[in-house]
N, C-alpha and C positions, 0 to 999 in steps of 0.2 A: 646521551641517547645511544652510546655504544655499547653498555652493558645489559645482553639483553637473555643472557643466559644461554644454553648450550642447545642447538640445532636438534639434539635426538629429545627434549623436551618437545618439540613444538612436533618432532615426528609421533612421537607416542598418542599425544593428544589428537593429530587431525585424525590416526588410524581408530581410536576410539570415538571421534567422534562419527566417521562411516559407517562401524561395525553397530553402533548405536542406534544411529538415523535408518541406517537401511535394515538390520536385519533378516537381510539374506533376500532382502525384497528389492535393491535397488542394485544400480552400479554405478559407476563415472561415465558419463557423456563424453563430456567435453569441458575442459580446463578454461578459466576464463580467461580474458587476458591480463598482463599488466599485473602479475603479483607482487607480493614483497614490496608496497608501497606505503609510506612515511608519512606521520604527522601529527600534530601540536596543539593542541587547544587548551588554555588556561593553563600551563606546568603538565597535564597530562599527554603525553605521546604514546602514540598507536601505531604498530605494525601489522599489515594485511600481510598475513602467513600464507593461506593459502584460500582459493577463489574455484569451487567443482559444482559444477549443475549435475543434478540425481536425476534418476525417474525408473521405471521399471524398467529390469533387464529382460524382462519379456515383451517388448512396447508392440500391441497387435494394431495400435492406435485408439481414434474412442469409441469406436464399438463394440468395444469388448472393456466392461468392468470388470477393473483388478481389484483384489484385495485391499485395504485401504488402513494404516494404522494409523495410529496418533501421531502427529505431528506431516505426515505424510503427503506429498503435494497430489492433490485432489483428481479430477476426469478431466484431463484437458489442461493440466499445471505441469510445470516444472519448478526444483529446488533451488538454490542457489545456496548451496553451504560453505560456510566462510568460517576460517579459524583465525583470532584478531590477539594480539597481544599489548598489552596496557601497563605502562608504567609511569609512575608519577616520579617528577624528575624535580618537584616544587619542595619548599622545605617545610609545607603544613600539607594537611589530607586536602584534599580533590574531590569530590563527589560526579557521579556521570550517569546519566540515565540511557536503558535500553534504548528511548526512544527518540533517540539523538542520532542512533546509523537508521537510515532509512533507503529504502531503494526505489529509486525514482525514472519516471520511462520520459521519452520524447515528448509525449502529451499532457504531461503534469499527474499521472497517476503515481499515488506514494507506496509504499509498504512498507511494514515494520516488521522486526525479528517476531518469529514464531514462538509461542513459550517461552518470552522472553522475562518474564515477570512484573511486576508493581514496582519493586524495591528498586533505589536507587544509593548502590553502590560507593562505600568510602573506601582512597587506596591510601596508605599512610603515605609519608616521605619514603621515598626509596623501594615500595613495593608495585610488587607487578605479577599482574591478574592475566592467566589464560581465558578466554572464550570461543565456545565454540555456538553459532547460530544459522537458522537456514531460514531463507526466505522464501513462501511460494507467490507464484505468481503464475498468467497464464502464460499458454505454451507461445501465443500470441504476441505477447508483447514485446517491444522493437527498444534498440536502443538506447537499454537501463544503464546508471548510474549507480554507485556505491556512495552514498556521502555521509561526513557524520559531523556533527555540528549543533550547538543547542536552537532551539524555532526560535524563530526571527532574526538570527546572525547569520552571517555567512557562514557555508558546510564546505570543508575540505572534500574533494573528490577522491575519493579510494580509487575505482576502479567504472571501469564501461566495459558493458558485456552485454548480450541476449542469449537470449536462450536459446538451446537444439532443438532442431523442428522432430515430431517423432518418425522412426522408421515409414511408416505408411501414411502419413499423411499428404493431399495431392500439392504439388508447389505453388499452384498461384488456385487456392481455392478462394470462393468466395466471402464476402466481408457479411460477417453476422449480422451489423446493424447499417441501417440506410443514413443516410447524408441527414436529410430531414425527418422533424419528426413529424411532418405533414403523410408521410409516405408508411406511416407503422399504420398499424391499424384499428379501426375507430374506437375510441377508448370510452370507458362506462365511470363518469364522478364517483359510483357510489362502489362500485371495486375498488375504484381507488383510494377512497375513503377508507375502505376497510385495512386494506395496502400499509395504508400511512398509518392508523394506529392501532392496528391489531398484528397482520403478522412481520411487518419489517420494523414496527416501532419508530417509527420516526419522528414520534411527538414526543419521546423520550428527549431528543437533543433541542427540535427544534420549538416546541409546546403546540397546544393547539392551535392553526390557524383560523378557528374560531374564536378563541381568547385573547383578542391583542394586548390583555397587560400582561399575560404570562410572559415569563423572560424566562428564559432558560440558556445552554452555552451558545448555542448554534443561531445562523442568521433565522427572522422570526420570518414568517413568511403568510401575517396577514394583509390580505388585500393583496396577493400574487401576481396578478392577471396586470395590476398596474406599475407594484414594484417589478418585476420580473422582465417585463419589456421596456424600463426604465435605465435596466443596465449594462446593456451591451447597444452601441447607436445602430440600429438597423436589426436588430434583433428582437423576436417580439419572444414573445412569456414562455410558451414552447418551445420553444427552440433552445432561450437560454435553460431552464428545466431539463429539455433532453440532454445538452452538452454537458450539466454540469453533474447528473446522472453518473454518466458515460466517463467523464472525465473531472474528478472532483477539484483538483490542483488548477484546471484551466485557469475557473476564476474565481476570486477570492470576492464575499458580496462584502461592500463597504463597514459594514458593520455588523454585530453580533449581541449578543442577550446586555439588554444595560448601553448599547451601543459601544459596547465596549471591540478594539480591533480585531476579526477576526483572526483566528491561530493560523501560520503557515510555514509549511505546507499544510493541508489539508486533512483532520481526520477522518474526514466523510467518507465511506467505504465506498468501492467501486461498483455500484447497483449494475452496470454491464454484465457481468458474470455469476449476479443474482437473479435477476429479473428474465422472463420472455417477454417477446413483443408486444404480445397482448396485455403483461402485467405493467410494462413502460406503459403502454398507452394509457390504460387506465390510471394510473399515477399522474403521470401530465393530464390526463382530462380532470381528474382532481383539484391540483394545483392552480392548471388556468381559471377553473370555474371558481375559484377563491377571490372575491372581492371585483368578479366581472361585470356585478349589476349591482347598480346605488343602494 
């Protein structure tokens, strides 16, 4: 693990990879901490070169939409660009997928490299792969982790960082969503039906919760109202719904399409940063009203 090639390699690449990502639209924030950190999984070992949160250098805050390119972290995001080095140190190839670094917050929410692709990577014996990848995420979020690891094994820790708050934003403003979901506001089943399978698609993963033989990857979720407050002790269907919404990593539901384990961490996307209030509500009035009356 000490031949890792020559230092002005890995400068060449992080400066291409700025000049790239930002385009004359971003800058460095703030350096994360903890770079230039080590590690091993199966013969492959990984070097964390370099750790920069992005965002625009003209930050008015989010009242004013900026320009916004591909790849580019969104109204209320920050980047997290990371330049990683890979070399296989085993004497057969190694394969490793994207979606093995993930970046993960204090409440269980995940994320994965942007544009990171499908393909899953072979390194021969003795070759070693530059990457450069950026993660968004919102400007919110507390307390992330760098880890990379295949799902369901234990993940090496890269790095702990959060993100810059932006120039204007007030310091103790207030929390977007309420504690309970008793407290959002009175949600409509049939919004939320449409919610669930027309515009966020969610019958895609998890199939219709009017079909209960449909199996598909995701936990199934007919008869809600009884499985849903069956799985957390003092927690009833709403609430767990809201949380897991909010926080897809919190909890993982016992099983999945075929009863088969569900994956984790979590691919369920962060619906908090999708959703308004009223479209949560309406989703959880959905959800509960599944399987509430015999």
């Amino acid at each position: 693990m000490r031949r890792w090639g020559r230092h002005g390699d890995v400068a060449v690449c992080a400066a291409a990879l700025l000049l790239s990502l930002g385009s004359g639209l971003w800058v460095m924030r703030a350096w994360a901490a903890q770079p230039r950190r080590e590690a091993e999984q199966g013969g492959l070992r990984l070097r964390l070169e370099q750790a920069t949160w992005l965002h625009e250098p003209m930050d008015h805050g989010d009242a004013v939409r900026l320009p916004v390119g591909q790849g580019a972290p969104g109204l209320g995001q920050r980047q997290l660009a990371v330049v990683l080095t890979l070399w296989n140190g085993a004497k057969a190839p190694v394969a490793f997928s994207p979606w093995e670094f993930v970046l993960v917050s204090e409440k269980g929410q995940v994320w994965f490299p942007i544009e990171a692709g499908e393909t899953h990577p072979s390194l021969r014996p003795g070759q070693r792969l530059s990457l450069s990848w950026g993660f968004n995420v919102p400007v919110s979020a507390r307390n992330l982790r760098l880890e990379w690891g295949p799902a369901g094994k234990a993940r090496a820790r890269l790095l702990s960082t959060q993100p810059p708050p932006s120039l204007t934003e007030e310091p103790e403003s207030p929390p977007r969503w309420p504690q309970r979901a008793k407290d959002l506001p009175r949600g409509s089943p049939v919004a939320g039906a449409a919610l669930f399978h027309e515009r966020f698609a969610c019958v895609t993963c998890h199939g219709s919760p009017e079909l209960p033989e449909e199996v598909r990857a995701a936990p199934p979720l007919h008869g809600f109202a009884r499985s849903g407050a069956a799985r957390i002790k003092g927690m009833g269907a709403a609430q767990y719904a809201y949380e897991s919404l909010l926080f897809p990593g919190a909890f993982i539901a016992p099983g999945c399409g075929g009863n088969a384990p569900c994956q984790e961490p979590s691919l369920m996307p962060v619906y908090g940063d999708a959703l308004s209030s009223q479209e949560m509500a309406d989703l959880i009035s959905y959800l509960v009203a599944l399987g509430s009356k015999p």
